[in-house]
C-alpha positions in Angstrom: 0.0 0.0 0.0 1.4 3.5 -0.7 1.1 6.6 1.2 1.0 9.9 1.1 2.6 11.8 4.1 2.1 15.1 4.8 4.5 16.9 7.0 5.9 20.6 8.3 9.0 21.8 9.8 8.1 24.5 12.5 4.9 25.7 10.7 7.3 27.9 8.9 8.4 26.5 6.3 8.1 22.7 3.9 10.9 20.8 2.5 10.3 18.3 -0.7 12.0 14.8 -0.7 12.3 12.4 -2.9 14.7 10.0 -3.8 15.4 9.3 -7.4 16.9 5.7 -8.2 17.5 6.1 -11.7 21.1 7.2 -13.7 21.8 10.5 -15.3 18.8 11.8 -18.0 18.5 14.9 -20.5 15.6 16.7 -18.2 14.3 20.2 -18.7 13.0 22.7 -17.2 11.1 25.9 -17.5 12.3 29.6 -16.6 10.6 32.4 -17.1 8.2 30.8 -19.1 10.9 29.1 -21.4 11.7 26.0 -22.1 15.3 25.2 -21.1 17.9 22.2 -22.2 19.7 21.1 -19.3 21.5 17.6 -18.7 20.6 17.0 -15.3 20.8 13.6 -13.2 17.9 12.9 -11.4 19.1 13.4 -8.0 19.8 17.2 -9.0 16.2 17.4 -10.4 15.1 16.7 -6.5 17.5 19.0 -5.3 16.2 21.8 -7.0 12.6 20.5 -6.0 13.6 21.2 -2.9 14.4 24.6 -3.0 11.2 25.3 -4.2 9.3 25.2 -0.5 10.0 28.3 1.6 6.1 28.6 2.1 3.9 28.1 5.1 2.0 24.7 4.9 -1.1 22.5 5.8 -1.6 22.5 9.4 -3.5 20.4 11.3 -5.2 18.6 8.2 -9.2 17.1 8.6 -10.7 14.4 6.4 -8.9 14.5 3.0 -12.3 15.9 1.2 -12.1 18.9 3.1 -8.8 20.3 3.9 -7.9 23.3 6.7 -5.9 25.8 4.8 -3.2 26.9 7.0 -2.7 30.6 5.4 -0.4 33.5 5.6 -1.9 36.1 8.2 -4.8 37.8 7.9 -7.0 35.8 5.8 -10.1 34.2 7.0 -12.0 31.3 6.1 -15.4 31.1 4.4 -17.7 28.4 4.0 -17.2 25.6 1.4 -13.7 25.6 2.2 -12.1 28.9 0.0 -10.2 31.3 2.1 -9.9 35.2 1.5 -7.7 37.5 2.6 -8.4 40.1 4.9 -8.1 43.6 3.3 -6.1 46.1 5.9 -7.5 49.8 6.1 -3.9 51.3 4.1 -4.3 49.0 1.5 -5.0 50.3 -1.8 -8.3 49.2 -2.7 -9.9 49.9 0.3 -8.6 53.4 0.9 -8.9 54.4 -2.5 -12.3 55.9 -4.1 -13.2 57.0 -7.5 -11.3 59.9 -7.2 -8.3 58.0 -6.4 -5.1 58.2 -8.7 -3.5 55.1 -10.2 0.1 55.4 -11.2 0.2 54.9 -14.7 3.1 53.1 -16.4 4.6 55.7 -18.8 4.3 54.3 -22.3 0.2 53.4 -21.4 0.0 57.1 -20.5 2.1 58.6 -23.3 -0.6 56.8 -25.6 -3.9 58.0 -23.8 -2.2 61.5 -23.4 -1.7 61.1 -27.8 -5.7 59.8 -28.0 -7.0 62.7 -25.8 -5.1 65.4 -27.9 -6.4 64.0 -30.7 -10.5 64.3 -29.6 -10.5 61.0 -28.8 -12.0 59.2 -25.3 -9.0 56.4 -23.7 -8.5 54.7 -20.4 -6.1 51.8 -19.1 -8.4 49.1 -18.5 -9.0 45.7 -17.2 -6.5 43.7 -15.2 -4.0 46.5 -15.2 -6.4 48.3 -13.4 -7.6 45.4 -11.1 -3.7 44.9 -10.2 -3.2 48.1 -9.6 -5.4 48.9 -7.3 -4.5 45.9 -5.5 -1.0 47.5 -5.3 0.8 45.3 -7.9 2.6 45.4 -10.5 1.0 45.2 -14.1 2.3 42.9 -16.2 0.9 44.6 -19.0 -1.4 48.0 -19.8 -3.9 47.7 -22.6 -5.6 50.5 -23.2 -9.5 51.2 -24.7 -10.5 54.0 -26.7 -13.6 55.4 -28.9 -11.6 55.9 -31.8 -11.6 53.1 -34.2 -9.1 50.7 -35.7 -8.6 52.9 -38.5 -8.3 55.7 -36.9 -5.6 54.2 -34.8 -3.6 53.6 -37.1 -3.5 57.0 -38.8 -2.5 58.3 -35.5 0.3 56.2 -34.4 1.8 55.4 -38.2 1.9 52.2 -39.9 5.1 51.8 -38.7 4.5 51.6 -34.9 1.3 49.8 -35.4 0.7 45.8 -35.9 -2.9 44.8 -37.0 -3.3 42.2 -34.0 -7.0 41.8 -34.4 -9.1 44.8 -36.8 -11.8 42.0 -37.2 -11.8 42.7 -33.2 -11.1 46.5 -32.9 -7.4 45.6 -31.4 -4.3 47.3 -32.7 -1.0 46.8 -31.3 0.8 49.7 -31.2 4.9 50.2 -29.9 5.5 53.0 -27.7 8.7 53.1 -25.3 10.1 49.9 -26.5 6.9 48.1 -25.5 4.1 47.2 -27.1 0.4 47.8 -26.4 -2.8 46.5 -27.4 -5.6 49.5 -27.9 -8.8 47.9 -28.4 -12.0 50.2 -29.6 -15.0 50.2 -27.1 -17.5 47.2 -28.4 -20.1 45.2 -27.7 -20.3 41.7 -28.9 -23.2 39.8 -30.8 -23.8 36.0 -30.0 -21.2 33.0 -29.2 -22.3 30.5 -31.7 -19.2 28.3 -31.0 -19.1 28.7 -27.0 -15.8 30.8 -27.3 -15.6 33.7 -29.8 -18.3 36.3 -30.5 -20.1 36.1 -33.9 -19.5 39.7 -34.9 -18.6 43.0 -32.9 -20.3 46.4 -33.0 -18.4 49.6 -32.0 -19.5 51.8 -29.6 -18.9 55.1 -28.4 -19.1 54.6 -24.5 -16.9 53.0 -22.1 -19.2 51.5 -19.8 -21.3 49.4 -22.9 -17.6 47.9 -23.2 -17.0 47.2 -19.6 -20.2 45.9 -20.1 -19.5 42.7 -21.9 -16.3 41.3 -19.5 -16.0 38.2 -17.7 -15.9 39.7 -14.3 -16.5 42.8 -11.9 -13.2 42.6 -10.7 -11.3 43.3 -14.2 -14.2 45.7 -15.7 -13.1 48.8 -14.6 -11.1 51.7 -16.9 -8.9 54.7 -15.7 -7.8 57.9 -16.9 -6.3 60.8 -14.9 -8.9 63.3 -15.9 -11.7 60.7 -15.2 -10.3 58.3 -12.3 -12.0 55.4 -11.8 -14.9 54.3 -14.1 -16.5 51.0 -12.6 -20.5 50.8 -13.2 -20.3 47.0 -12.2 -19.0 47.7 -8.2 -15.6 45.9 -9.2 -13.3 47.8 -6.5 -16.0 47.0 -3.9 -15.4 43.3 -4.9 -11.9 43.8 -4.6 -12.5 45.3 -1.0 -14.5 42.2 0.3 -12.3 39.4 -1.8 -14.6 38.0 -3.9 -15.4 37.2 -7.8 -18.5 38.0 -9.3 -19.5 37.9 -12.8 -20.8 40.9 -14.8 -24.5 41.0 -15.4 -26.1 37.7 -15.6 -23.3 34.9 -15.1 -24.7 32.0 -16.9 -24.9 34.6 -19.7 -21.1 35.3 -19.3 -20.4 31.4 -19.0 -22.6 30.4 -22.6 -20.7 33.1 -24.5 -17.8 31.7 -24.0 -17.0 28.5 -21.6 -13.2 29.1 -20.8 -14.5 31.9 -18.1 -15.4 28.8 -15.9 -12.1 27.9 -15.3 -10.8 31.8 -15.8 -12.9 32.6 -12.6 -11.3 29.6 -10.1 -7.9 30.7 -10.9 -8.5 34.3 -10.5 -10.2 33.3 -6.9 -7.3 31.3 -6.8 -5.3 33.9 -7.7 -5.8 36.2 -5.3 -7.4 34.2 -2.2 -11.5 35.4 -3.3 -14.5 34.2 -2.3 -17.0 33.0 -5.3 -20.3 35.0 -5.7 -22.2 32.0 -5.2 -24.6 32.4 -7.8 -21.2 33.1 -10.3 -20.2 29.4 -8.8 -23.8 27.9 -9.8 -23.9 28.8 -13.3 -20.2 28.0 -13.7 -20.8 24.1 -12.4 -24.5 24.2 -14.1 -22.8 24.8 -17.6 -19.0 23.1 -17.1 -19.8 20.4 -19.6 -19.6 23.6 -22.3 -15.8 23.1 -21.5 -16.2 20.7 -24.0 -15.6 23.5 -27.1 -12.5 24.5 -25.4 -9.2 23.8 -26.4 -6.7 21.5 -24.4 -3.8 23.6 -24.8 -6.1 26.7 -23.0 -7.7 24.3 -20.6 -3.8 23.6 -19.8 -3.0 26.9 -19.5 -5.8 28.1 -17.0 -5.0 24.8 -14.9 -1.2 25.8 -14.7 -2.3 29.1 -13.5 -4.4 27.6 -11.0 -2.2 25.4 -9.8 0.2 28.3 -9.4 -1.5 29.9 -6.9 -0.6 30.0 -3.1 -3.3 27.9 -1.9 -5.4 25.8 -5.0 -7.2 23.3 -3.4 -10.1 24.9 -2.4 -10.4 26.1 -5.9 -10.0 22.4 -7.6 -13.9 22.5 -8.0 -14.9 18.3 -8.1 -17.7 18.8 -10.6 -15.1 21.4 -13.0 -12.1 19.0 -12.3 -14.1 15.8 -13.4 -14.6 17.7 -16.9 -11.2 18.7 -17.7 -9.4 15.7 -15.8 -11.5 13.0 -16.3 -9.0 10.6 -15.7 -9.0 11.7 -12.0 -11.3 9.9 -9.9 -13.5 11.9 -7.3 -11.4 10.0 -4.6 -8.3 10.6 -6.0 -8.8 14.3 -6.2 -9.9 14.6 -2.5 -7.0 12.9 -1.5 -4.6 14.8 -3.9 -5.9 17.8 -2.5 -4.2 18.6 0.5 -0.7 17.5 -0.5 -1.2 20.2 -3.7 -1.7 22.9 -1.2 1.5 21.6 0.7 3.6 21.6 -2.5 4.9 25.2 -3.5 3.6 27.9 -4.8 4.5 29.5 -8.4 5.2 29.1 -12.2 8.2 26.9 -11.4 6.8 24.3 -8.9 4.3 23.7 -11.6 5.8 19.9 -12.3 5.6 19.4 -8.4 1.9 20.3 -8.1 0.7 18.5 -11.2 2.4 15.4 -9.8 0.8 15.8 -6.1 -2.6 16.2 -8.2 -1.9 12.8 -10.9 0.3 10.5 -8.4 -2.9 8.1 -7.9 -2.7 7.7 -11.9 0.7 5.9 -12.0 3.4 7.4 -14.0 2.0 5.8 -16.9 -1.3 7.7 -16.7 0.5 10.7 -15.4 2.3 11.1 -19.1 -1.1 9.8 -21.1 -2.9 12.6 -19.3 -0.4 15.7 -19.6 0.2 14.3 -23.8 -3.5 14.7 -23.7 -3.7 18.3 -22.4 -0.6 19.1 -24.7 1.7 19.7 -22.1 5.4 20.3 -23.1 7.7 17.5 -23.7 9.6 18.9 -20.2 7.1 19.5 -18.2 5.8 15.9 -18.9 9.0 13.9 -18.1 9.8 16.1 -15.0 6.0 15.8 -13.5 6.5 11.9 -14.7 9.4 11.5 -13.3 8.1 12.9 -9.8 5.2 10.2 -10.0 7.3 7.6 -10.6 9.7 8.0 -7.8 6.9 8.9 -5.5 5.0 5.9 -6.1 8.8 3.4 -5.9 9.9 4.3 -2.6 6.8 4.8 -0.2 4.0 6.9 -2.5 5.4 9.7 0.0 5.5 13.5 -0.8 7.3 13.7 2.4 7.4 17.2 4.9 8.1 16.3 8.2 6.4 14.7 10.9 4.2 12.8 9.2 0.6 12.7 8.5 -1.1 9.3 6.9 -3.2 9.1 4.6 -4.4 6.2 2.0 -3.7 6.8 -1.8 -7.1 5.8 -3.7 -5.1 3.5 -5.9 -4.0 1.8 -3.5 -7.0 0.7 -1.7 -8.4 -2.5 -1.0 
């Protein structure tokens, strides 16, 4: 019979280990989103596992269906499991109000500084918006505007612009050695394939564009002269912690499916509470995750798994759609020992092999093939199955904590 053992070192922080039997093989890894050739013997692969796991761990684990997140101070439980964190009275999106002043990057306001001069109505919007009142650091600033594609172009030059998406209204246009996308306001006509709007119409208002995002949370635009334009109460949902759809959700989910999984990793993401009727339509309609593709399915579960504390956001009902190799047992046993791996882009092998070790390593490979996973991240996630599943079936942490892996069962 294997076991999984579940451990922690002080409550401060876990260590990884797993002993690898096997003689030197080509591995890879990722960094900073690339792939990378390295010739590494399997014992280094587990060394650098191991350095992944300065992070504060399960404590005190219940029944394997329902896990107690130990998490970082100041977040607080809710029911069904999820945790959220507790917003302090400095940080930015409570103090802040519409008249608050986000601080722009300087190509994103360069570009809506060009727009306004030339009659034209522009804000940063979207997750640059949502980040920043959270008080991090965009990754990147897209910017909406009233003028159209057209017009766009004629303003910036052809030779700073790159037709991304006319059919769409976007333009990509480089400013300050970056490069942003400048989308025209629009609403969107119907989803005939679950993923993609039939047609778009533009329109002169921002908030008929904010209008037809996935969630409160990333429908709000900015502009100095304005401040905050959020019809749809997203920086109150950012205050209490949770994620809410715009308008009517099971609306947002038939237009296009991959929002389902986009809204457990953003609650993931950030430690959110689900608007429970957001969660009903999203596990009422999961089967429409059907018309989306593995490699994007893939991509949102990495994300997820990412996160500081997943579990409480591997839905059952969602996670029996997109993993149905993974048995209901399985996945409530895997649970806990994904939220004691670490956190972050890098780990991502480590997690998706706490999640797959009841499927062998056999399965484990079959399953990531089937989701389109890179050729490195399968052998490295195999190879942590495999090795698991040799010795003892033990992601080990400390002092130990038992408890039966599904497979294994009689």
């Amino acid at each position: 019979m294997h076991e999984l053992k579940i451990v922690h070192h002080n409550h401060i922080q876990t260590m990884f280990s797993l002993e690898a039997a096997a003689s030197g093989a080509q591995r890879k890894r990722c960094e900073r989103g690339r792939v990378v050739n390295e010739n590494l013997r399997p014992t280094e692969i587990i060394r650098r596992v191991g350095q992944f796991f300065p992070v504060a761990v399960v404590q005190e684990l219940g029944p394997a269906d329902s896990p107690h997140i130990h998490s970082a101070p100041g977040a607080e439980h809710l029911p069904g499991g999820s945790v959220r964190r507790r917003r302090d009275a400095d940080h930015p999106a409570v103090r802040g109000g519409t008249a608050m002043t986000i601080r722009m990057d300087e190509g994103a306001a360069e570009l809506l500084d060009t727009l306004h001069k030339a009659g034209y109505a522009a804000y940063v919007v979207g997750g640059c918006v949502r980040d920043s009142l959270l008080g991090l650091t965009p990754h990147d600033w897209d910017l909406c505007t009233s003028a159209l594609p057209q017009q766009v172009m004629e303003l910036f030059g052809a030779q700073r612009c790159i037709p991304t998406g006319l059919q769409h209204g976007t333009v990509t246009v480089k400013q300050s050695g970056a490069l942003y996308e400048i989308t025209t306001f629009r609403t969107e006509g119907t989803y005939t394939d679950g993923r993609h709007p039939d047609e778009v119409h533009f329109v002169p208002d921002v908030r008929e564009d904010l209008a037809r995002r996935d969630f409160t949370i990333n429908a709000m635009a900015y502009n100095e002269k304005e401040g905050l334009v959020d019809p749809f109460g997203g920086q109150a949902d950012l205050q209490s912690g949770i994620v809410r759809a715009v308008g009517v959700p099971r609306q947002r989910f038939t237009e296009d499916a991959l929002r389902i999984l986009r809204l457990y990793r953003f609650a993931a993401r950030f430690g959110f509470a689900i608007d429970p009727p957001t969660a009903q339509a999203a596990q009422e309609l999961c089967a429409h995750l059907d018309c989306v593709s593995v490699e994007r399915i893939e991509e949102e579960l990495a994300k997820l798994l990412a996160a500081p504390a997943p579990a409480a956001y591997l839905d059952k009902k969602i996670l029996l759609v997109i993993l149905p190799e993974l048995s209901s047992e399985a996945l409530a046993a895997a649970k806990p020992v994904v939220d004691a791996c670490p956190a972050g882009e890098q780990a991502l092998p480590i997690r998706l092999a706490a999640l797959l070790l009841s499927l062998g390593e056999g399965g484990t490979r079959r399953t990531l093939r089937r989701l389109r996973c890179s050729n490195a991240l399968i052998e490295e996630a195999a190879v942590l199955v495999r090795e698991a599943r040799r010795r003892d079936g033990s992601f080990l942490f400390g002092h130990e904590f038992g408890l039966r892996h599904p497979a294994d069962a009689s």
